[in-house]
N, C-alpha and C positions, 0 to 999 in steps of 0.2 A: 497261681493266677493264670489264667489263660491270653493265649496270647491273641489278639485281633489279627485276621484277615481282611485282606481288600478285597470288598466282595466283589463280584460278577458283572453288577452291573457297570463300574467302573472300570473295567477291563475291557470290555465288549465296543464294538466300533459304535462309533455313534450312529445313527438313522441319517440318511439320505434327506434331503431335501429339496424340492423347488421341481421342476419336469424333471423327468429322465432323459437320458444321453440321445439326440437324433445322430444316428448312425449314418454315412454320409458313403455309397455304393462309390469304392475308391476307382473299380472299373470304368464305371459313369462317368466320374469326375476326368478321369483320363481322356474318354471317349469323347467329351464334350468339350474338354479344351483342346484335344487335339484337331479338332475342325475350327477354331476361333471363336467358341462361345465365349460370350460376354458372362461374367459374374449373374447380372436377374436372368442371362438365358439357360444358366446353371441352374439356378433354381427352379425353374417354368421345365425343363424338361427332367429334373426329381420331381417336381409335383409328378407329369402325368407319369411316371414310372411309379406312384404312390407314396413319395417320401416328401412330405410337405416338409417346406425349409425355408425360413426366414432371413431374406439379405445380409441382416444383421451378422446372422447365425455362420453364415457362408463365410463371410469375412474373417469372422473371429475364427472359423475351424482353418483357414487358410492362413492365419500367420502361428498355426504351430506346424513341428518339419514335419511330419507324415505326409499331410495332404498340399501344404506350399511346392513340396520335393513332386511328389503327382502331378500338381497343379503345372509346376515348371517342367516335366517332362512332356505333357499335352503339350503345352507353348509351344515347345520346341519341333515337337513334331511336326505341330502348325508350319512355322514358319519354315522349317525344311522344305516338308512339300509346296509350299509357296517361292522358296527357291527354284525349287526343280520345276516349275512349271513356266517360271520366269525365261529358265533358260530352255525349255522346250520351243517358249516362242521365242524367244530371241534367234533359234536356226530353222524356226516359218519362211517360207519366201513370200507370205505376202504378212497384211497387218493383223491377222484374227487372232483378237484376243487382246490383243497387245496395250488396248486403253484399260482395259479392267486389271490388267496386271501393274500395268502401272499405279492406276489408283490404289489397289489394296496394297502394294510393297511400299508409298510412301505410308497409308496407315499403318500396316503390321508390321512391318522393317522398319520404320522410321526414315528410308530414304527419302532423297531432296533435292531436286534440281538448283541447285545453286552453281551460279556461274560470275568468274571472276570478270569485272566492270571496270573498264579504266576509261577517267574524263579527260580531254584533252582541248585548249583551245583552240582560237583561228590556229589554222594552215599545221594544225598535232604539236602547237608550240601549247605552253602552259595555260592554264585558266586566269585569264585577268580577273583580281579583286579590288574591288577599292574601299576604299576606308570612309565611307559618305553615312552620314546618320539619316533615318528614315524620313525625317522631314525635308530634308536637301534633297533625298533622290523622287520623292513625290513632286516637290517643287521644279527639278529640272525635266521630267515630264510631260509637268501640265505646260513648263515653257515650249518647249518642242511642238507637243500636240499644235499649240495657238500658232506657233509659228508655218508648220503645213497650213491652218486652217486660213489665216487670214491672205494668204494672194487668193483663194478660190474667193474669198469673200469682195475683194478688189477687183476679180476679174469679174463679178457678176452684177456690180454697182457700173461697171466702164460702158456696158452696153445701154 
């Protein structure tokens, strides 16, 4: 009796499906993040380099390591030179430059002028609180207010 083989065709890779692979110019992608391109202005500048490429498409080829690891090396370079330009102005003697550098280091660095605040009351003694429910301190206001208003009111009845 002879013996069956597994023919060929089930051996054989199966057929491809669905578009083929957009190939994504790894020098480009470098080039362009390392000047601070945005994700769509990745794409808009592979269009006019002739590789149409879908946001979508971007994203998804940027969370596998090839092109995240690229993506992360542009960043980086970015923000270097946005250091070193930081501190070119910072030994300026006058102010050029110095608002734009700001602006773009809190976008691109994430810094932040934050500055510690301390309250203090009368004469840098504590903040008085008191403990009065919102109806009581509307109530001793509107008393107050009437009490300034009414001697203007008495002194212009006298005349």
């Amino acid at each position: 009796m002879a013996r069956k083989t597994k023919s060929k065709t089930l051996l054989a890779k199966p057929a491809e499906r669905g578009r083929p692979r957009i190939e994504i110019d790894k020098d480009i992608l470098k080039a362009l993040a390392s000047v601070g391109a945005t994700e769509e202005e990745i794409c808009a500048g592979l269009i006019a380099t002739g590789t149409q490429l879908d946001l979508r498409t971007l994203k998804r080829r940027l969370q596998e390591p090839t092109y995240r690891q690229i993506w992360d090396q542009g960043k980086g370079e970015f923000k270097l030179s946005l250091r070193r330009l930081q501190f070119r102005h910072a030994k300026m003697p006058n102010s050029a430059g110095v608002t734009m550098t700001i602006h773009m280091s809190k976008h691109q660095l994430g810094e932040t002028e934050k500055s510690l605040v301390e309250l203090t009351g009368k004469n840098g003694g504590a903040i008085e609180t008191k403990d009065v429910s919102p109806r009581e301190l509307i109530t001793s206001r509107i008393a107050s207010i009437a009490a300034r208003i009414r001697p203007r009111e008495d002194s212009g009845r006298a005349k």
